[in-house]
KEMAR-687811 format. One record per residue (C-alpha): residue in one letter; chain; x, y, z. Coordinates in nm, 4 decimals, padded with zeros to 6 digits. Layout:
# KEMAR-687811
PT r c        x        y        z
PT a A        X        Y        Z
...
This chain:
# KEMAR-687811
PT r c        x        y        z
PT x A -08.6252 -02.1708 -03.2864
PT x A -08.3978 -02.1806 -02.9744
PT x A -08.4095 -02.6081 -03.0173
PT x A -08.3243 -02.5506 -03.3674
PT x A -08.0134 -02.3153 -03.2763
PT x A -07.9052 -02.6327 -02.9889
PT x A -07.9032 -02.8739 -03.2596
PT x A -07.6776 -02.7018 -03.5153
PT x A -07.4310 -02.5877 -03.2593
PT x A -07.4282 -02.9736 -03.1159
PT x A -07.3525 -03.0556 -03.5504
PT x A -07.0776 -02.7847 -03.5458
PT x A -06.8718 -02.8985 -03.2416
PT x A -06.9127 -03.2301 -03.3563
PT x A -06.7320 -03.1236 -03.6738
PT x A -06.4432 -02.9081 -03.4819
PT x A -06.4157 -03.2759 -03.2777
PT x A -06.3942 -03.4989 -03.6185
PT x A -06.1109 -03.2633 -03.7532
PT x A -05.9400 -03.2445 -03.4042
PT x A -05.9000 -03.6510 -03.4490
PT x A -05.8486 -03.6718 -03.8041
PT x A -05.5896 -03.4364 -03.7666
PT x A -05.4216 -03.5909 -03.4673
PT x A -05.4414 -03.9106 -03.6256
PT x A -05.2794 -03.7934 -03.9372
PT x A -05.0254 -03.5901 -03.7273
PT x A -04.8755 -03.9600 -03.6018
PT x A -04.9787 -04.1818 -03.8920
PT x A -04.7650 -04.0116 -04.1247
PT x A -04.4138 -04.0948 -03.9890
PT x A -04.5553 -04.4219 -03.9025
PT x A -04.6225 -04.4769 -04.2465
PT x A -04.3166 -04.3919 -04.3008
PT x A -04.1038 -04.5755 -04.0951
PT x A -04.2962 -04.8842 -04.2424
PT x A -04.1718 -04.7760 -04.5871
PT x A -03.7871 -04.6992 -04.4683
PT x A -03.7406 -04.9126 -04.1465
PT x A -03.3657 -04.8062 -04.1158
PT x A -03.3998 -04.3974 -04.2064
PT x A -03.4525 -04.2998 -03.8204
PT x A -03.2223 -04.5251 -03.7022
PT x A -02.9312 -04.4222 -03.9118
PT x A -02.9133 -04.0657 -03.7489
PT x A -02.9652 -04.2197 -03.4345
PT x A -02.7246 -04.4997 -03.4862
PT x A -02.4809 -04.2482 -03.6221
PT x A -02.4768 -04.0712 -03.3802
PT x A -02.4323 -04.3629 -03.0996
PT x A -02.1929 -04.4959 -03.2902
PT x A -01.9678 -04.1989 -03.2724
PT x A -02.0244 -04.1702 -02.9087
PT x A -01.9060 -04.5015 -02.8604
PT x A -01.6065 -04.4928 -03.1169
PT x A -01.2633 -04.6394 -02.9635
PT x A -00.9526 -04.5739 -03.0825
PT x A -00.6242 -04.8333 -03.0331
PT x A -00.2458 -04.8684 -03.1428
PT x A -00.1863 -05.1239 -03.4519
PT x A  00.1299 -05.2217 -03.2736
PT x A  00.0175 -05.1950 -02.9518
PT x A -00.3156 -05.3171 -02.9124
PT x A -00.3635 -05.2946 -02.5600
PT x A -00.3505 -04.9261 -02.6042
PT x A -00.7205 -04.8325 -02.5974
PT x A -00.8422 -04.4928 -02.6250
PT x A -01.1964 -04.3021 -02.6747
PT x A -01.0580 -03.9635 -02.8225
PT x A -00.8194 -04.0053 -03.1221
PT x A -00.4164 -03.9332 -03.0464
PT x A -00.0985 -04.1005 -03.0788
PT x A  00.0225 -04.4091 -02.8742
PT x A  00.2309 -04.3273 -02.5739
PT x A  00.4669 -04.6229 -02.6447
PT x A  00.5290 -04.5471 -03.0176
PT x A  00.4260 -04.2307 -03.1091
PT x A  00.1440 -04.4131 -03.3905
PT x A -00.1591 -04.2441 -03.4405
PT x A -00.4341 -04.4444 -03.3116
PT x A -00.6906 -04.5728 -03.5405
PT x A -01.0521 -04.6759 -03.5080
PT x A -01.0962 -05.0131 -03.3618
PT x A -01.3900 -05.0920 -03.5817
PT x A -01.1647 -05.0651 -03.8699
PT x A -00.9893 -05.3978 -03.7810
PT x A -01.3106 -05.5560 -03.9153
PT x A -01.3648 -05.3198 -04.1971
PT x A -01.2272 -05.6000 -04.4030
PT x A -01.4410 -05.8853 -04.3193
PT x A -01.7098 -06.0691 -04.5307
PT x A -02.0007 -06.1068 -04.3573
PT x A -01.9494 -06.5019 -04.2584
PT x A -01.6173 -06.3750 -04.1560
PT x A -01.7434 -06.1372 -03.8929
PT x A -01.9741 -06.4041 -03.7465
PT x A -01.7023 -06.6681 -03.7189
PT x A -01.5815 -06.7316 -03.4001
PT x A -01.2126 -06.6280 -03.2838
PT x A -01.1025 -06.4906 -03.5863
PT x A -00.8963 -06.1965 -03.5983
PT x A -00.8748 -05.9314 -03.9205
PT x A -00.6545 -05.6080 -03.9807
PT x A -00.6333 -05.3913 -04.2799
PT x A -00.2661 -05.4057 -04.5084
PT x A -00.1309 -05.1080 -04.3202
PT x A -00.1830 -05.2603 -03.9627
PT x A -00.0719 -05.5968 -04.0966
PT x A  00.2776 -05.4295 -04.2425
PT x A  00.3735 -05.2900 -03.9090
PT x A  00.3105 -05.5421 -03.6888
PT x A  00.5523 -05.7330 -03.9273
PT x A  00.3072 -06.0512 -04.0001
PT x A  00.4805 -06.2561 -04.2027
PT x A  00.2897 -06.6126 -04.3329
PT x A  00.4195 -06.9343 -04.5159
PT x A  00.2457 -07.1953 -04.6712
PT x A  00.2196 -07.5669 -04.5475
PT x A  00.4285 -07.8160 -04.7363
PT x A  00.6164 -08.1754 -04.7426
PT x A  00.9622 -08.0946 -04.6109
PT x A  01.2748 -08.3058 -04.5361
PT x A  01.2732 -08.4339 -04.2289
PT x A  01.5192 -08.5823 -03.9755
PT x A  01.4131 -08.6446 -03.6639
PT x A  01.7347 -08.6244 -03.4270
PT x A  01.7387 -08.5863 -03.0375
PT x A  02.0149 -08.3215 -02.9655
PT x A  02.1325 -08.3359 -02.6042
PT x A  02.4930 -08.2452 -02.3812
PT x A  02.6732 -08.5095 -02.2310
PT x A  03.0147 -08.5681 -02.0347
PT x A  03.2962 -08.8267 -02.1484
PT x A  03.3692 -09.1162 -01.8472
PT x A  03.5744 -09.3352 -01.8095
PT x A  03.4204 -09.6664 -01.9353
PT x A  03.3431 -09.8618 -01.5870
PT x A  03.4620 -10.2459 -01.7372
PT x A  03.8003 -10.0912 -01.8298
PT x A  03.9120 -09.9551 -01.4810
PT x A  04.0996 -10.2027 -01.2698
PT x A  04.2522 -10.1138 -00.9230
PT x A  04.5974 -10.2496 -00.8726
PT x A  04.5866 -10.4011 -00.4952
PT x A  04.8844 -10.5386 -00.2616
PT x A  04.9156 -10.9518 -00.2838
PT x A  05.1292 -10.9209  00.0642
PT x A  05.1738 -10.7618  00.3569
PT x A  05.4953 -10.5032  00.4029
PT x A  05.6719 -10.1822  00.3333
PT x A  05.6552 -10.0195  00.0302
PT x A  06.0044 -09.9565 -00.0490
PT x A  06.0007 -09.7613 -00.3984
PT x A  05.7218 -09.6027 -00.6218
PT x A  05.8320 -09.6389 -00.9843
PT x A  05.5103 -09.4338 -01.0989
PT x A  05.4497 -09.1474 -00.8396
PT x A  05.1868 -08.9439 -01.0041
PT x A  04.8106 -08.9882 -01.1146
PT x A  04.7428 -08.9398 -01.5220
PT x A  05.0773 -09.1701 -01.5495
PT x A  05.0466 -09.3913 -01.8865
PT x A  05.1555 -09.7436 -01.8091
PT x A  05.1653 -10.0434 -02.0395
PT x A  05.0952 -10.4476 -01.8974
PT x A  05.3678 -10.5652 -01.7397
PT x A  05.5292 -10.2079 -01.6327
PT x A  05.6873 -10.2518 -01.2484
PT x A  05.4860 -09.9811 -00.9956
PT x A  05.6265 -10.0276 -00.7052
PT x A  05.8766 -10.2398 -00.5280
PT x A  05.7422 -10.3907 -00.1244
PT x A  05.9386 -10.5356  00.1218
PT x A  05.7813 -10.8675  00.3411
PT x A  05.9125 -11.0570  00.5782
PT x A  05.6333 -11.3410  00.4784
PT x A  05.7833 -11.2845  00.1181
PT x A  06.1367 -11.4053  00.2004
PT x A  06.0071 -11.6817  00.4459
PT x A  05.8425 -11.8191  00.1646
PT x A  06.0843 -11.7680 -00.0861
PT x A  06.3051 -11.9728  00.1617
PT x A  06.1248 -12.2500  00.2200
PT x A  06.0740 -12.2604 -00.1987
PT x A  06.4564 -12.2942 -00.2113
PT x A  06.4493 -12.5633  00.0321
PT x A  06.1855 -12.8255 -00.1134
PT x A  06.4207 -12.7513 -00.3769
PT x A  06.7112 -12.9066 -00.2309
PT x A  06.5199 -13.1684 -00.1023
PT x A  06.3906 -13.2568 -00.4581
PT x A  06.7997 -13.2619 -00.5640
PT x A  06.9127 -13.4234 -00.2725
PT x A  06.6108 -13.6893 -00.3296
PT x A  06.6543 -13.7587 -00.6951
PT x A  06.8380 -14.1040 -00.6380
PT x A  06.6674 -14.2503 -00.3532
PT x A  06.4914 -14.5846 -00.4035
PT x A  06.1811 -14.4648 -00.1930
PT x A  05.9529 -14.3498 -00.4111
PT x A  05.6948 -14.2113 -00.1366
PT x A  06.0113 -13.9590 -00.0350
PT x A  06.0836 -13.8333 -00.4143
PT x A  05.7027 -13.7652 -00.4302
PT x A  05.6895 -13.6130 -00.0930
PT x A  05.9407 -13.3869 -00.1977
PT x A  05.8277 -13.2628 -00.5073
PT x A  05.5023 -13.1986 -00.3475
PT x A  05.6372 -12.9776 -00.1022
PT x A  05.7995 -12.7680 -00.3984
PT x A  05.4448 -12.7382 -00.5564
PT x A  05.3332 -12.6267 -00.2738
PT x A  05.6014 -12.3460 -00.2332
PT x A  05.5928 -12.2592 -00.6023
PT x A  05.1768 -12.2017 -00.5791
PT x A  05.2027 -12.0317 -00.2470
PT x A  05.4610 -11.7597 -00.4346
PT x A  05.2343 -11.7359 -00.7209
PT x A  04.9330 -11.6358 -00.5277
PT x A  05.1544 -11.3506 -00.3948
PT x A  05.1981 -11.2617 -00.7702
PT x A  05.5495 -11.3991 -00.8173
PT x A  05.5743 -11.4616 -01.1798
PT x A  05.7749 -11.7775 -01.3283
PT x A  06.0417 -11.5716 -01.4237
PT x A  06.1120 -11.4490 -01.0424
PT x A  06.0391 -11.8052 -00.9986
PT x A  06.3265 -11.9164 -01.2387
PT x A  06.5793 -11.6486 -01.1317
PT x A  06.5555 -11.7098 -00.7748
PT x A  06.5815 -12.0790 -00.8710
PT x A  06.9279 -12.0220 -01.0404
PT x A  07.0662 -11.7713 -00.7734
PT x A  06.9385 -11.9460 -00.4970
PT x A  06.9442 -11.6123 -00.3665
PT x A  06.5780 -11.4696 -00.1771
PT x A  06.4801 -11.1505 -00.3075
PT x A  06.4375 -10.8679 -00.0016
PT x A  06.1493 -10.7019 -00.1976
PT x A  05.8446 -10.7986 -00.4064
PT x A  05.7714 -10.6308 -00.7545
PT x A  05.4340 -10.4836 -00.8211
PT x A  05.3140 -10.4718 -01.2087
PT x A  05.0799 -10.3102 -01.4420
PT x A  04.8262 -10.5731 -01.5262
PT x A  04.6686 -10.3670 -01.8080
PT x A  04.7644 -10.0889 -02.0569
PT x A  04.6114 -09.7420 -01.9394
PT x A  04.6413 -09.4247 -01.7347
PT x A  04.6841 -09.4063 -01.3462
PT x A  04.3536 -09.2579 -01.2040
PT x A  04.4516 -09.2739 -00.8554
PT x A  04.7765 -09.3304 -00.6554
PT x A  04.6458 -09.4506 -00.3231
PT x A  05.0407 -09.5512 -00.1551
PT x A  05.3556 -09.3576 -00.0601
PT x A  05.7247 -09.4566 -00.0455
PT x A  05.7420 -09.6169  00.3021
PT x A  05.4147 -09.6731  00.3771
PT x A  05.2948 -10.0169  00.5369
PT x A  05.0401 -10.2183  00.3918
PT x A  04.8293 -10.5289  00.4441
PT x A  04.7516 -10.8044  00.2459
PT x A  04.4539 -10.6835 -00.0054
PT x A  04.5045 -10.2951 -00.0059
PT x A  04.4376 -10.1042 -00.3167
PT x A  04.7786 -09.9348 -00.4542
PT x A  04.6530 -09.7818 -00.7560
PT x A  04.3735 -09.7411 -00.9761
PT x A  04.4307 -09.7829 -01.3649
PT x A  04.1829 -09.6838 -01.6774
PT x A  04.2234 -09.7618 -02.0401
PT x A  04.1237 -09.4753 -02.2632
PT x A  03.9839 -09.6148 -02.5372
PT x A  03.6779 -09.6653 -02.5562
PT x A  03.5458 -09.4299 -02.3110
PT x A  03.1416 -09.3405 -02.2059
PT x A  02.9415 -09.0652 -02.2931
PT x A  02.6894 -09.0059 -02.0470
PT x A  02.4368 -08.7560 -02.1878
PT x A  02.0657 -08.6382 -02.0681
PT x A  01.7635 -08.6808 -02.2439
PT x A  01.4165 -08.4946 -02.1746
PT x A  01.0923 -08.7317 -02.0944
PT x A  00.9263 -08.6965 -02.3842
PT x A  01.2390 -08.8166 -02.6327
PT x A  01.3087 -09.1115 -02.4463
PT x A  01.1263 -09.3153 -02.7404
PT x A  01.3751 -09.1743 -03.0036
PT x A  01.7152 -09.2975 -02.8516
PT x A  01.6530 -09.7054 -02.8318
PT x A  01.9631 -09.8990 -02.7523
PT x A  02.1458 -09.9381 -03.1274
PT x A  02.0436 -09.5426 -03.2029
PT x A  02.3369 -09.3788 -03.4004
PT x A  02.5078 -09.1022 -03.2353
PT x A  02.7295 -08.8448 -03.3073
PT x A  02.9627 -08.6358 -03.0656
PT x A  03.1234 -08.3106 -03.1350
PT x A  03.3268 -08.0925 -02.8696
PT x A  03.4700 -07.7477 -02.8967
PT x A  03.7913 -07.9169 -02.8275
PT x A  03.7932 -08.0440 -03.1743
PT x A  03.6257 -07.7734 -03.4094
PT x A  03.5156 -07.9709 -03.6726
PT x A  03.5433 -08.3213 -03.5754
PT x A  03.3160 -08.5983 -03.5397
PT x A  03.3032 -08.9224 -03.3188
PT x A  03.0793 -09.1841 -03.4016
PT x A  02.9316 -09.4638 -03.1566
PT x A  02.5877 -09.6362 -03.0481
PT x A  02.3409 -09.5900 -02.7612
PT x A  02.4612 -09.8916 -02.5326
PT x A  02.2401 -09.8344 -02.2258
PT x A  01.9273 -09.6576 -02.1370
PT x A  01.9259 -09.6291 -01.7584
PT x A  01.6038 -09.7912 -01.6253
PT x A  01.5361 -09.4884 -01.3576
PT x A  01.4558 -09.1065 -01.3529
PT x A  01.5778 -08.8560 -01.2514
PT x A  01.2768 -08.7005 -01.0781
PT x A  01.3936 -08.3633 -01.0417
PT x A  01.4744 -08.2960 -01.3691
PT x A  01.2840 -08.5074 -01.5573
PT x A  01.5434 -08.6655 -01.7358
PT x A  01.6757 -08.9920 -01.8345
PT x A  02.0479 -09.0749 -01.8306
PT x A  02.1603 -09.2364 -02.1759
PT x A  02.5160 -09.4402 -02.2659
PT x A  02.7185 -09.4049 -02.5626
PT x A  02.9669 -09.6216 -02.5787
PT x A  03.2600 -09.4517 -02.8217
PT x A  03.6003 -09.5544 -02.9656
PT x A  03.8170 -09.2839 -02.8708
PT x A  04.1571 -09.3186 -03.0953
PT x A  04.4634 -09.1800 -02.9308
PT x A  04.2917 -09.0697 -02.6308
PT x A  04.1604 -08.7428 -02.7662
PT x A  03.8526 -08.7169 -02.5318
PT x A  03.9516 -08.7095 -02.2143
PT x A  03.6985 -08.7641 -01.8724
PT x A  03.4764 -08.5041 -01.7869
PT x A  03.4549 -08.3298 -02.1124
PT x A  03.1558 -08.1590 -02.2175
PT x A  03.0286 -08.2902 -02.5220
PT x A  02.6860 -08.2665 -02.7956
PT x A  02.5241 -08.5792 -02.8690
PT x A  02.2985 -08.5682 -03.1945
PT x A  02.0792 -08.8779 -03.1845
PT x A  02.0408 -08.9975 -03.5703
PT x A  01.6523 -09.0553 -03.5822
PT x A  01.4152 -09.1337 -03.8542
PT x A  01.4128 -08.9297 -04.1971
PT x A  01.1684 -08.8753 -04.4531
PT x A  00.9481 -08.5919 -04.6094
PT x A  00.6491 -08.5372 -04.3531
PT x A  00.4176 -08.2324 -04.3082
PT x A  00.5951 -07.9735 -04.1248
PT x A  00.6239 -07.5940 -04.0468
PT x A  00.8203 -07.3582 -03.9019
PT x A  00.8493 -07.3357 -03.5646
PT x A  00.7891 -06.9879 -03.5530
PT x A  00.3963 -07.0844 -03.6607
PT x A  00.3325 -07.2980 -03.3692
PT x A  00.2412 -07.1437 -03.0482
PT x A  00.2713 -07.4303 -02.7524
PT x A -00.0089 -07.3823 -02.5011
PT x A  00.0768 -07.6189 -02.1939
PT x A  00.0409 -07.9395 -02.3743
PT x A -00.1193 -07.7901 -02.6627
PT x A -00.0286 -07.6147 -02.9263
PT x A -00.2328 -07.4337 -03.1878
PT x A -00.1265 -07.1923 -03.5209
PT x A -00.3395 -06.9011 -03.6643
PT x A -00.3995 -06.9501 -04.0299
PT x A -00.4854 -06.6715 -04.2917
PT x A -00.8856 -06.8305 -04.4166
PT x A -00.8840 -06.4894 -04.6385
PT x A -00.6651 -06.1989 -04.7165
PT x A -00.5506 -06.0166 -04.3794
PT x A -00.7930 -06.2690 -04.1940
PT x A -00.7006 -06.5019 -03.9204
PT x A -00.8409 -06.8525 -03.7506
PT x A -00.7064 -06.9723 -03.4405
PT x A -00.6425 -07.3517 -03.5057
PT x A -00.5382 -07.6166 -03.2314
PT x A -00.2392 -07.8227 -03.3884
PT x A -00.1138 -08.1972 -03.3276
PT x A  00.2821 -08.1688 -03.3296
PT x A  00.5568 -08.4347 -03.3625
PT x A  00.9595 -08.4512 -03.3924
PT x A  01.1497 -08.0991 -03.4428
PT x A  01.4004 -08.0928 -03.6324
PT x A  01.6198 -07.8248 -03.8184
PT x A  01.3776 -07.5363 -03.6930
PT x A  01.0381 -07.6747 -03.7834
PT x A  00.7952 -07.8726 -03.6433
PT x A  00.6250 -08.2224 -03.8037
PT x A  00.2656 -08.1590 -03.8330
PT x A  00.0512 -08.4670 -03.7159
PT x A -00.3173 -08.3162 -03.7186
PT x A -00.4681 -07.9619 -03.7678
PT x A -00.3214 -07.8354 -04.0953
PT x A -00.3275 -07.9469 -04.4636
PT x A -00.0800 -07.9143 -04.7551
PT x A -00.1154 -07.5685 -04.9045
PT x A -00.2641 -07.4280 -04.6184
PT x A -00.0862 -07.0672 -04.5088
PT x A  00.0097 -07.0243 -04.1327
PT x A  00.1543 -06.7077 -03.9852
PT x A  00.5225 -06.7483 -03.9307
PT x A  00.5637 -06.3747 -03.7627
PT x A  00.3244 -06.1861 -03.5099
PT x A  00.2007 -06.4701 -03.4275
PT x A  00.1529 -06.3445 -03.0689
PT x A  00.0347 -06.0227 -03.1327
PT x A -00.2441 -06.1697 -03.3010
PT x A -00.3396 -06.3671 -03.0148
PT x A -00.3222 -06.0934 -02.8059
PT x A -00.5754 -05.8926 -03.0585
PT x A -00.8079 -06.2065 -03.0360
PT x A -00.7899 -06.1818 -02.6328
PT x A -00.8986 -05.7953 -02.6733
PT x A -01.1609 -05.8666 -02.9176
PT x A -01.3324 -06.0760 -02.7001
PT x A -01.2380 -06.4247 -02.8970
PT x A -00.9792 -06.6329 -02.7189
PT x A -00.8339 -06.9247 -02.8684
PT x A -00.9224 -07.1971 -02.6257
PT x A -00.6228 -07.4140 -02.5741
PT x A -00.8505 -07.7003 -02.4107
PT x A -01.0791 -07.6262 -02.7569
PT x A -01.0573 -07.8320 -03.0488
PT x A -00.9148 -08.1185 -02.8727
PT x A -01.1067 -08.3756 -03.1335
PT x A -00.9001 -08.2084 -03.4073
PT x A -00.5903 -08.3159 -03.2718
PT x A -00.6670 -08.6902 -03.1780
PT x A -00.4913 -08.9524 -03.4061
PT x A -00.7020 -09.0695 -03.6898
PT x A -00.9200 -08.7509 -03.7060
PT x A -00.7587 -08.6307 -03.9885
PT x A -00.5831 -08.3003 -04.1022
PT x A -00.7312 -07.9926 -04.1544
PT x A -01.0300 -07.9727 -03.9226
PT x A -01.1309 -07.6646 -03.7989
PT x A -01.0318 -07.6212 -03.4211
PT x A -01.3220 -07.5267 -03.2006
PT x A -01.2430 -07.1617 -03.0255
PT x A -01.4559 -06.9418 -02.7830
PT x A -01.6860 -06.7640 -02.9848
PT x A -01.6371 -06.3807 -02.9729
PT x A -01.9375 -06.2301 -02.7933
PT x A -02.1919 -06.0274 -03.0659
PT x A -02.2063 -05.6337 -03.0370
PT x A -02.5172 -05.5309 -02.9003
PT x A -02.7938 -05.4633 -03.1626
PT x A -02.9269 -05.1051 -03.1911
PT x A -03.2040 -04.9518 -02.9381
PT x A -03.4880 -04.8728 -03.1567
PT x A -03.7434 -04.8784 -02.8693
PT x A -03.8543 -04.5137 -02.9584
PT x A -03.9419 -04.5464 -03.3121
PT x A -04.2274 -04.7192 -03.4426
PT x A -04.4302 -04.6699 -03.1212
């Protein structure tokens, strides 16, 4: 009796243990069961809920302004807006690509991104530089004392004097000058008085020794008319004429009215005005537009209006090493003396022309020796895209490698999308994309950028466990 009493109490807590475990097991199989059948239920409360934890809000204009309660900007007074918005439009390739940059129509209208599409434009690739009008070197002459003396009278006393050839300067009194003159009138006699003799070594003695006079007056700059008039008065002059040799202006007056000076001194420095030199500067890297025989054009706020025309005659063979730029000659006819030395001047080099790939220069972004554009890939999204540039000319840029016909590049905001992209996480590498831009690649390849790190994936550690 009593071991049949043990045996069906041992069968009844057995039961009461059975439906403990079946119960327990049920109790956790069910939501595992579950979960299997909905993988993403739990996690979207969860999720949810993280998600608005971690929600930031920033300024469309201002996108440095970062916030985690929602407000207004403190620079403009815009409410703030989610950040995850600025991907709300993005396909899902577009989220994963790397550097991009997306904002919805309102964002994109007032941050004022305008765009433009790629195209063949007109092209003329001139140099435009600043120069200064000189005198032109081979045309200045100084005007320099034959003999030694006094100089009696200046007939030009001023510098910026213009003189024609053959115009008396000055007037110098020499004691070596009327010596000379002297002995001239002499050998002249002796020639007269000679004329009949029967020796012919005296007649040819004589007429030696007037050569020798004449040539030695000459040298001094006696011309054959002084020559001829002191001839016929027999009368030595007291003073020796100095004249213009050349038509021009007096640069420099470098005598005064009874000063003495020797044999060789400079009296006066003369320049013709036409042609004249236009020295301008020219940056390193245009150096191989402006050839000798390059066209060139010169304009001056002097002359509103008015063009000169002349040719690259030099290219100076030096640097200058602190500014980095290379001197270049113009030489220019300069009727009726218009431009006068050390005028300021612009200098339009006439390059090449044609119709070439170009853009605006607003859509190019220069990056050290780089420069990249961001082009829309879809509606209100933007790729980062390292550029090969040219000439520039008339405000936009020639294209060599990175962009294609039709393609559509932002011409406005440019920067403020770059500065989104920083934020974000996805810089635009100027070092990236390098292949892109090497001659011969092509147009059009995509530039390599940094990719954008990923957002962390959700913790779903607790479920399923």
């Amino acid at each position: 009796m009593i071991g049949n009493r043990g045996g069906l109490l041992a069968k009844i807590a057995g039961a009461v243990i059975l439906a403990g475990i079946a119960g327990t097991v049920a109790f956790y199989k069910v939501p595992a069961f579950h979960t299997l059948l909905h993988p993403h239920a739990d996690n979207a409360a969860g999720g949810g809920a993280a998600k608005q934890e971690k929600t930031q809000y920033t300024c469309p204009m201002h996108p440095f302004i970062v916030s985690d309660k929602p407000g207004a900007c403190p620079i403009c007074g815009m409410t703030l807006v989610p950040r995850e918005s600025m991907a709300a439009n993005l396909s899902d390739n577009a989220a994963q690509s790397l550097g991009m940059v997306s904002m919805n129509p309102t964002q994109r209208l007032m941050a004022n991104v305008a765009t433009q599409k790629v195209a063949r434009r007109e092209f003329g690739l001139d140099t435009l530089a600043v120069g200064k009008v000189t005198w032109d070197e081979r045309k200045v002459a100084k005007v320099s004392s034959r003999i030694g003396g006094r100089v009696e009278k200046l007939f030009v006393d001023f510098t910026g004097t213009r003189v024609v050839k053959g115009q008396p300067l000055l007037t110098i009194y020499s004691p070596d000058l009327v010596a000379a003159q002297r002995e001239y009138l002499v050998a002249l006699k002796g020639v007269e008085r000679l004329k009949d003799s029967p020796y012919e070594d005296a007649r040819e003695m004589s007429r030696s020794l007037v050569d020798a006079s004449r040539t030695r007056l000459k040298l001094w700059g006696v011309t054959d008319d002084q020559l001829e008039e002191l001839a016929r008065t027999k009368e030595p002059g007291t003073v020796f004429t100095v004249f213009a040799h050349r038509t021009g202006v007096v640069t420099e007056r470098l005598v005064s009215a009874g000063q003495y000076v020797m044999e060789g001194a400079a009296l006066f420095s003369i320049a013709e005005m036409d042609p004249v030199w236009v020295q301008a500067e020219v940056h390193e890297f245009e150096i191989s537009r402006v050839p000798p025989g390059t066209s060139a054009v010169v304009t001056t706020q002097a002359y509103p209006g008015r063009e000169f025309h002349g040719k690259v005659a030099f290219v100076d063979p030096y640097m200058n090493v602190e500014t980095r730029t290379l001197k270049i000659r113009v030489d220019l006819p300069n009727p009726g003396g218009l431009l006068k030395p050390d005028m300021f001047v612009r200098v339009a080099f006439r390059g090449r022309k044609g119709t070439v790939l170009a853009v605006p220069e607003s859509a190019v972004l220069v990056t050290g020796e780089r420069a990249m554009s961001w082009v829309e890939v879809e509606p209100n999204t933007f790729e980062p895209r390292m550029i090969r540039v040219g000439g520039r000319s008339n405000g936009t840029y020639e294209i060599l490698s990175g962009l294609s016909e039709g393609e559509t590049v932002v011409t406005s905001a440019g920067f403020l999308i770059d500065s989104e992209s920083q934020l974000k996480g996805g810089q635009s590498d100027p070092h990236a994309g390098h292949g892109a831009s090497e001659p011969g690649k092509g147009t059009g390849a995509p530039a390599k950028v940094v990719p954008a790190p990923a957002a962390p994936a959700p913790d779903h550690s607790g479920h399923g466990k």
